[in-house]
C-alpha positions as CSV (number, residue, x, y, z in Angstrom):
1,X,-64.1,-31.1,25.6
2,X,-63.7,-35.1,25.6
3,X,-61.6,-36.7,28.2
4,X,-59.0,-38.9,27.6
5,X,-58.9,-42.5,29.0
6,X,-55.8,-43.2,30.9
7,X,-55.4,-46.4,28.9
8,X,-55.0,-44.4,25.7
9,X,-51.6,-42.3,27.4
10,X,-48.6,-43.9,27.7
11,X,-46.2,-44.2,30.4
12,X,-45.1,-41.5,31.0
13,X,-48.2,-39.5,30.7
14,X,-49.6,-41.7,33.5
15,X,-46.6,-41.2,35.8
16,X,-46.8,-37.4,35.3
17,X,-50.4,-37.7,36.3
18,X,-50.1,-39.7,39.3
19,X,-47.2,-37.2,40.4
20,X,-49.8,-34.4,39.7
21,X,-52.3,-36.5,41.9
22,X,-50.1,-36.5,44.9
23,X,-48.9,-32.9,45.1
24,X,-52.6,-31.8,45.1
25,X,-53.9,-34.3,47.8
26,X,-54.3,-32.6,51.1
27,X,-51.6,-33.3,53.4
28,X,-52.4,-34.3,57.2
29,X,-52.0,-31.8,59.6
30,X,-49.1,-31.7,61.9
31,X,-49.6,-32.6,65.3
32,X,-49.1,-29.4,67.8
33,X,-46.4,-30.3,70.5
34,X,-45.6,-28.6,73.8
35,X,-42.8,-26.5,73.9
36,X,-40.1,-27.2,76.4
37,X,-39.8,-24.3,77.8
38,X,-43.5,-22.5,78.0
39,X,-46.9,-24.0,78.8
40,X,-49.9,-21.9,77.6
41,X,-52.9,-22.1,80.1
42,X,-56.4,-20.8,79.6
43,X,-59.6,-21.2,81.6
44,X,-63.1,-21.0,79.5
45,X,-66.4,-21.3,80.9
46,X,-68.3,-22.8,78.1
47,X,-72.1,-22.1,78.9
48,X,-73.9,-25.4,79.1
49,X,-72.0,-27.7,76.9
50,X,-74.8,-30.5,76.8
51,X,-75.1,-33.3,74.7
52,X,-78.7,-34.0,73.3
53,X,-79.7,-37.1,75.5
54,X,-81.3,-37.3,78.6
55,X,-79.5,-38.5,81.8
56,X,-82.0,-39.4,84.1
57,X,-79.8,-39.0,87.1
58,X,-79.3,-35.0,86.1
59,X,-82.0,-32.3,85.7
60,X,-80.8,-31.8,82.0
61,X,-84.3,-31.9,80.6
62,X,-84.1,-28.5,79.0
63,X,-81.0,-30.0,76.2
64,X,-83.4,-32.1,75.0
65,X,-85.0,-32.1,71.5
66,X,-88.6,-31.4,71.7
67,X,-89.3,-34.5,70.0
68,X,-88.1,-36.2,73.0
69,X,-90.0,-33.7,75.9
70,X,-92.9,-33.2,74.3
71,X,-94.3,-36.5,76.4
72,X,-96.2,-36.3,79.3
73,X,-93.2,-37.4,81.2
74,X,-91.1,-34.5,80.3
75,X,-94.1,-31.7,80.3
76,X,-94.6,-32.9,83.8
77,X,-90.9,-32.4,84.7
78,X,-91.0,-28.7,83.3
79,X,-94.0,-27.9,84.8
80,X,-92.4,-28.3,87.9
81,X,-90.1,-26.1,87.6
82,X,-90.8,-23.2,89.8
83,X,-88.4,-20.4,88.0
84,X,-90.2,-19.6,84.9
85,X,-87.2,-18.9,82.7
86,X,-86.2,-22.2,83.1
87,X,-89.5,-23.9,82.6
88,X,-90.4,-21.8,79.5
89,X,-86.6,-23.0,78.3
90,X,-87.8,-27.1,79.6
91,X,-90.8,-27.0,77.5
92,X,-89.6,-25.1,74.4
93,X,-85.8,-25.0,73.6
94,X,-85.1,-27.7,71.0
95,X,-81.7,-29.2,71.6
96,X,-81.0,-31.4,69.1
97,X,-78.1,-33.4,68.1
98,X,-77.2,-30.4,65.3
99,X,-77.0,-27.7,67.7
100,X,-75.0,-29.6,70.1
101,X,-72.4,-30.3,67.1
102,X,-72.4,-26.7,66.1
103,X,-71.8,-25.8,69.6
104,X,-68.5,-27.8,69.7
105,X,-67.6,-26.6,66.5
106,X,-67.7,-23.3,67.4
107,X,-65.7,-23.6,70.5
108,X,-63.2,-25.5,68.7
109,X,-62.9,-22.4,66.4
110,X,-62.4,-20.2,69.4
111,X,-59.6,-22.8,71.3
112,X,-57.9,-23.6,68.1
113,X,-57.1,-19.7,67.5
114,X,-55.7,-19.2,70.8
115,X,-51.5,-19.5,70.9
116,X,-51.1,-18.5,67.0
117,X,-53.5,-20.9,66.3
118,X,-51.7,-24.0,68.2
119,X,-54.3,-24.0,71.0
120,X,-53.5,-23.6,75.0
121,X,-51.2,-26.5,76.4
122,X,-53.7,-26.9,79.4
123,X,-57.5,-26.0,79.4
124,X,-60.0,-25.9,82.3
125,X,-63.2,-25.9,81.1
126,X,-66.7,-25.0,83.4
127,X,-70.2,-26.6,82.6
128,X,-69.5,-29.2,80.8
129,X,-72.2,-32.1,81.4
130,X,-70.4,-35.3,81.1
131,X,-66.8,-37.1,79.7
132,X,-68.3,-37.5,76.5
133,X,-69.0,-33.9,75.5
134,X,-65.4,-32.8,76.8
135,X,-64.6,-36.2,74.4
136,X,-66.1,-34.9,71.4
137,X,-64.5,-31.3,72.0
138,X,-61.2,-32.8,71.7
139,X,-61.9,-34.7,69.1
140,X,-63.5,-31.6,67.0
141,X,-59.6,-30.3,67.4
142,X,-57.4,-33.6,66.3
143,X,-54.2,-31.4,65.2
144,X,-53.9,-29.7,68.8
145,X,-53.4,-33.5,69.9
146,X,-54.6,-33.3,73.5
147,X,-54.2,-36.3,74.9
148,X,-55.5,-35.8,78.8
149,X,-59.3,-35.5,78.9
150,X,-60.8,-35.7,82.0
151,X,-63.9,-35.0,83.8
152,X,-64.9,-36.4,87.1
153,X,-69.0,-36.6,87.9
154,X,-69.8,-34.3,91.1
155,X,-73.0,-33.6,92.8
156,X,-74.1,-30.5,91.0
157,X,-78.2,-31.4,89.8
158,X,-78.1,-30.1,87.1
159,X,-74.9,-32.3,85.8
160,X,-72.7,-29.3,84.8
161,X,-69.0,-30.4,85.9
162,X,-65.9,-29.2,85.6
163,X,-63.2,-30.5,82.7
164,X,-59.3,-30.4,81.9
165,X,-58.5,-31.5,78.3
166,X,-53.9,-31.1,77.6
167,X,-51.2,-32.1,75.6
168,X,-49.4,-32.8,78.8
169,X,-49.8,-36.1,80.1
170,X,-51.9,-37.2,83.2
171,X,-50.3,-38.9,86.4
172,X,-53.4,-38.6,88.5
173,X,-57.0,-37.0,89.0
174,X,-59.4,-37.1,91.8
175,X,-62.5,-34.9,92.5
176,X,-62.7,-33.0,96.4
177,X,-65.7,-31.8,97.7
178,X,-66.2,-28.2,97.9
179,X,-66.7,-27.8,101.7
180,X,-70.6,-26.2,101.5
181,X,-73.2,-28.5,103.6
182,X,-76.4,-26.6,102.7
183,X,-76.2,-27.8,99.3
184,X,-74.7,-29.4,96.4
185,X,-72.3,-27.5,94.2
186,X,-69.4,-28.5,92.0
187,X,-66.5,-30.0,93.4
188,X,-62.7,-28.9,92.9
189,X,-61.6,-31.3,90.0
190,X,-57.5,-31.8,91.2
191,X,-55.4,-32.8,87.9
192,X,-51.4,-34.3,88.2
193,X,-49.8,-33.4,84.8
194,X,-46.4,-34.1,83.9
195,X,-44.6,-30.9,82.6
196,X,-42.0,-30.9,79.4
197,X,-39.2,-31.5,82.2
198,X,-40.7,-34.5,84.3
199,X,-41.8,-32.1,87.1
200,X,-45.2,-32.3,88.5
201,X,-48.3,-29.6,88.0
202,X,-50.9,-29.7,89.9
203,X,-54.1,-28.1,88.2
204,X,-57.3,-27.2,90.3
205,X,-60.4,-26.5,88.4
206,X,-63.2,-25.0,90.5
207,X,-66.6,-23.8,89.4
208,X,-68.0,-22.0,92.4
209,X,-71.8,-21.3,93.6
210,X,-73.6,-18.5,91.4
211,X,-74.6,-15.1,92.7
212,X,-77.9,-16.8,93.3
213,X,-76.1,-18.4,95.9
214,X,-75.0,-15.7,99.3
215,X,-71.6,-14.8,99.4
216,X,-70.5,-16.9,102.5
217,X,-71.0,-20.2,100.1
218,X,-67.8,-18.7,97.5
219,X,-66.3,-17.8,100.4
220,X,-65.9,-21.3,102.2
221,X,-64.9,-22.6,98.4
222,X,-61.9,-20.8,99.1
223,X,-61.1,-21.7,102.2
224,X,-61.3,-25.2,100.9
225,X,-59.4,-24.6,98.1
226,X,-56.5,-23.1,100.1
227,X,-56.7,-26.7,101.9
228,X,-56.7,-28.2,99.1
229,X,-53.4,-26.5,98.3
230,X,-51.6,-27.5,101.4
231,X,-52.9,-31.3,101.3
232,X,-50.2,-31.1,98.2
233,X,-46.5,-31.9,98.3
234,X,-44.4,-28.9,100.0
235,X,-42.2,-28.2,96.8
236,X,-45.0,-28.5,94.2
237,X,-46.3,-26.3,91.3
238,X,-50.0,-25.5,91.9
239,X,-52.5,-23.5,90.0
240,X,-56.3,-23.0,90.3
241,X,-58.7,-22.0,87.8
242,X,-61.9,-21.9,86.3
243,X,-65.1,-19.7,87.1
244,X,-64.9,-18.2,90.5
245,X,-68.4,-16.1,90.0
246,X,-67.7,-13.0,92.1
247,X,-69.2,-10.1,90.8
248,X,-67.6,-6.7,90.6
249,X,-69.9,-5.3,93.2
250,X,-69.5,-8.2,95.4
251,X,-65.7,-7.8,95.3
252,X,-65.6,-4.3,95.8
253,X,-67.4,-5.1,99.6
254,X,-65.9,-8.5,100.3
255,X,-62.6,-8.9,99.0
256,X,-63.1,-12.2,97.9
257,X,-60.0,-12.1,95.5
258,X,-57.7,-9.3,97.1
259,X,-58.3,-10.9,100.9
260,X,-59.4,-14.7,100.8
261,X,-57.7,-15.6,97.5
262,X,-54.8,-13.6,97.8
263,X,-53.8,-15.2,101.0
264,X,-52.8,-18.0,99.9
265,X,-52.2,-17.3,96.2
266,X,-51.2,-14.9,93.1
267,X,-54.8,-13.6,91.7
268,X,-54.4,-13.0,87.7
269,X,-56.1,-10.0,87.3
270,X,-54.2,-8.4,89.9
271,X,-50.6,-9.0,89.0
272,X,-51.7,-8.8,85.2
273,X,-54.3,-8.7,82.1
274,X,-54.0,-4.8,83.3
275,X,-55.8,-3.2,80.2
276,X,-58.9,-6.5,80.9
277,X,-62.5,-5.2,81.6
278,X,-64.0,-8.8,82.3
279,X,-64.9,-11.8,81.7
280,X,-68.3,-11.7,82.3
281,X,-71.4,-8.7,81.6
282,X,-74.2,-8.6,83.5
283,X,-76.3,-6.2,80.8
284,X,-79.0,-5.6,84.0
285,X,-76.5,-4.4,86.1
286,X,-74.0,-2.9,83.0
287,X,-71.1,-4.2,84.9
288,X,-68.0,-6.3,84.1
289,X,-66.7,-8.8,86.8
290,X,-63.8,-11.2,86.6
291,X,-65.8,-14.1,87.0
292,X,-63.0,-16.0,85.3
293,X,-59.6,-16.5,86.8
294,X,-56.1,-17.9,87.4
295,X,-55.2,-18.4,91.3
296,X,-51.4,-19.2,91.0
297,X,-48.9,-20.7,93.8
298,X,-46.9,-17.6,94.9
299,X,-43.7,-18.8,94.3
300,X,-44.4,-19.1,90.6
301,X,-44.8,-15.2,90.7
302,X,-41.5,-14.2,92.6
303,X,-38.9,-16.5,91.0
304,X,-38.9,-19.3,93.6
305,X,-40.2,-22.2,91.4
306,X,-38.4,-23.0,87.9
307,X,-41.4,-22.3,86.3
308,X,-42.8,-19.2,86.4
309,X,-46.2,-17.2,85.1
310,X,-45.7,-14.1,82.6
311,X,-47.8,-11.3,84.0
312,X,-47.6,-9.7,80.6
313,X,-49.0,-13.0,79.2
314,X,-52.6,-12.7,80.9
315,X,-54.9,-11.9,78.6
316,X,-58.6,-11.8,77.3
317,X,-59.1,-13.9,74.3
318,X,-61.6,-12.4,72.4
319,X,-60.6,-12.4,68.9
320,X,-63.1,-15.0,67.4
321,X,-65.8,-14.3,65.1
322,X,-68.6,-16.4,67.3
323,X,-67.0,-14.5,70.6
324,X,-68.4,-11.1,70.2
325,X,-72.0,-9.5,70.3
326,X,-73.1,-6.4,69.3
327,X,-72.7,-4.3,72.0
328,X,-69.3,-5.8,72.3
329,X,-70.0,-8.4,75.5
330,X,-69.6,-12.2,75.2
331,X,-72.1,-13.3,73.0
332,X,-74.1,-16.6,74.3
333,X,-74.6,-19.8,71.9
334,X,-78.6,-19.4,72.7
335,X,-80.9,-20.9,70.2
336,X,-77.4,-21.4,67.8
337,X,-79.6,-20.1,65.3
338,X,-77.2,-16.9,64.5
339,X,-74.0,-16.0,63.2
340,X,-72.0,-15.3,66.2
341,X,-72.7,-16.8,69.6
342,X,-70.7,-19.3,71.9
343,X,-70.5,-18.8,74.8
344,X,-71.5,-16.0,77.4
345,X,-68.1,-15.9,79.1
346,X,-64.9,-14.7,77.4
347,X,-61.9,-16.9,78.3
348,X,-58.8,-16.3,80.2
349,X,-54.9,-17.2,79.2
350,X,-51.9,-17.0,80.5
351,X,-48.2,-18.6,79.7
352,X,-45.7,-20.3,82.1
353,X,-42.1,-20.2,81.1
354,X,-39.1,-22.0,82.3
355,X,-36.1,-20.7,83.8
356,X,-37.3,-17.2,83.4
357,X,-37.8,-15.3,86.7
358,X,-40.9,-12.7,86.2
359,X,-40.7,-10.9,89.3
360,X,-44.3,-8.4,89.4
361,X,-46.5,-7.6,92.6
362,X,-50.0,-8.2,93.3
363,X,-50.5,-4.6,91.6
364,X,-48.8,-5.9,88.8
365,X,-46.0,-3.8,89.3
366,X,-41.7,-4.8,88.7
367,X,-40.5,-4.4,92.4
């Protein structure tokens, strides 16, 4: 079949074309807004978001691409390493610049089909390396149109840090040390945002020691934390989030969340997310633990504060296609090489709504 040339229609044979033309050009995605009366939060460990270049200040050598750590340099480096998981990972995993964008693809699948597919208003992201992977994230998502992204450097060797990336604007973010002298950990990232109705939140994100760490190290996180929390203005709104790392076991004995935590705050697995195995498997120990968590200001649990948290709202998200293994646990990015695979934690969400007073107890009962 011969086509036409466009200088052999006339006129109006053009203008029908052009018409055509423009109703079949894709149209720019609108821009997700906040409502003004709800604020979706969620809090998403993201396994080892690392870019693939080497920060000499960090012990990131195992995202590298072997091209790069296959010198003498690098072999040395790995060789050190005394833990042999991580110095067959240093001398053989192959991080290069592909898998590192597939890795923020994937996760911006998973954020972008939280909320009916509008993406949380607030996100607290653990182990992310530096600004510019929690930069790139956000810009893998440009229809959610987050326009706070910050990440503060702390001490932690390895260079995993702690992120906040939200559609609500930013006042003012500092990093506070997390009160542990025997050794370096992450620091609790404080974030000022401005909510829909010109009223402060202040948002903690915390990453605390590992279970490689003892138990009196997550404990003296939340004493700080709870510091932290009074260093604030009297009447403000104050939530803390992000991967707290007690284990199921450990819990049961210490209490970390129903005594230390609950103190001073509104634990989210204990007022809601009722019908919630987990965040985290540990396949060894065939055990779920709510590694993951929302700590929220009392009062904005017992209808003292205008905004308040929806018990009913806190929820596993889980519904993504690279979410899921098959035994049904978080499935972790790993090599990248398969179908599925993201991130070995399953995030946590939760909404905060205006003017609405939802009254529930710490057993997640209506009083």
């Amino acid at each position: 079949m011969k086509r036409l040339s466009p200088f052999l229609l006339g006129p109006l044979s053009l203008s029908l074309l052009f018409l055509i033309g423009c109703s079949l050009a894709p149209k720019p995605a609108e821009k997700v807004k906040t409502k003004d009366d709800q604020v979706v939060i969620m809090t998403y460990n993201v396994e080892n978001l690392f870019d693939a270049k080497d920060d000499p200040d960090k012990k990131d050598e195992e995202y590298l691409p072997r091209a790069v750590k296959s010198s003498p340099h690098y072999q040395s480096i790995c060789y050190q390493m005394t833990n042999p998981y991580y110095q067959k990972e240093c001398l053989y995993k192959d991080w290069t610049e592909t898998l590192y964008k597939r890795k923020i693809s994937r996760l911006a699948d998973v954020i972008s089909q939280v909320n009916q597919g509008h993406g949380p208003d607030i996100l607290v992201l653990d182990e992310v390396e530096n600004i510019g992977a929690l930069k790139d994230l956000a810009a893998a998502m440009p229809s959610l149109n987050y326009k706070t992204v910050e990440l503060i450097e702390g001490p932690d060797e390895r260079g995993i840090d702690v992120g906040l990336i939200s559609r609500l604007p930013m006042k003012e973010a500092k990093l506070h040390d997390a009160g542990i002298k025997d050794f370096k950990t992450r620091g609790i990232l404080e974030v000022e945002l401005i909510l829909p109705d010109g009223k402060p939140l202040y948002v903690l994100g915390v990453h605390l020691p590992s279970q490689a760490a003892p138990t009196s190290a997550r404990r003296t996180v939340f004493k700080t934390l709870a510091k932290v929390k009074k260093s604030l203005p009297k009447d403000a709104l104050v939530y803390a989030s992000g991967d707290f790392n007690v284990a199921a076991r450990e819990e049961a004995k210490e209490k970390l969340f129903r005594h230390d935590a609950q103190e001073d705050w509104a634990v989210s697995h204990l007022i809601g997310c009722k019908t919630c195995q987990g965040t985290y498997y540990y396949h060894s120990k065939r055990e779920w633990s709510f590694f993951d968590a929302f700590l929220f200001d009392k009062r904005m649990t017992n209808g003292k504060a205008a905004w308040q948290v929806d018990p009913d709202s806190i929820h596993i998200f889980n519904d993504n296609i690279y979410q899921v293994n098959r035994w049904g646990s978080p499935a972790r990015f790993g090599s990248g090489m398969k179908g599925v695979g993201v991130s070995d934690h399953w995030p946590l969400v939760a909404t905060l709504v205006k003017g609405q007073t939802v009254v529930k107890n710490q057993k997640g009962e209506t009083p």
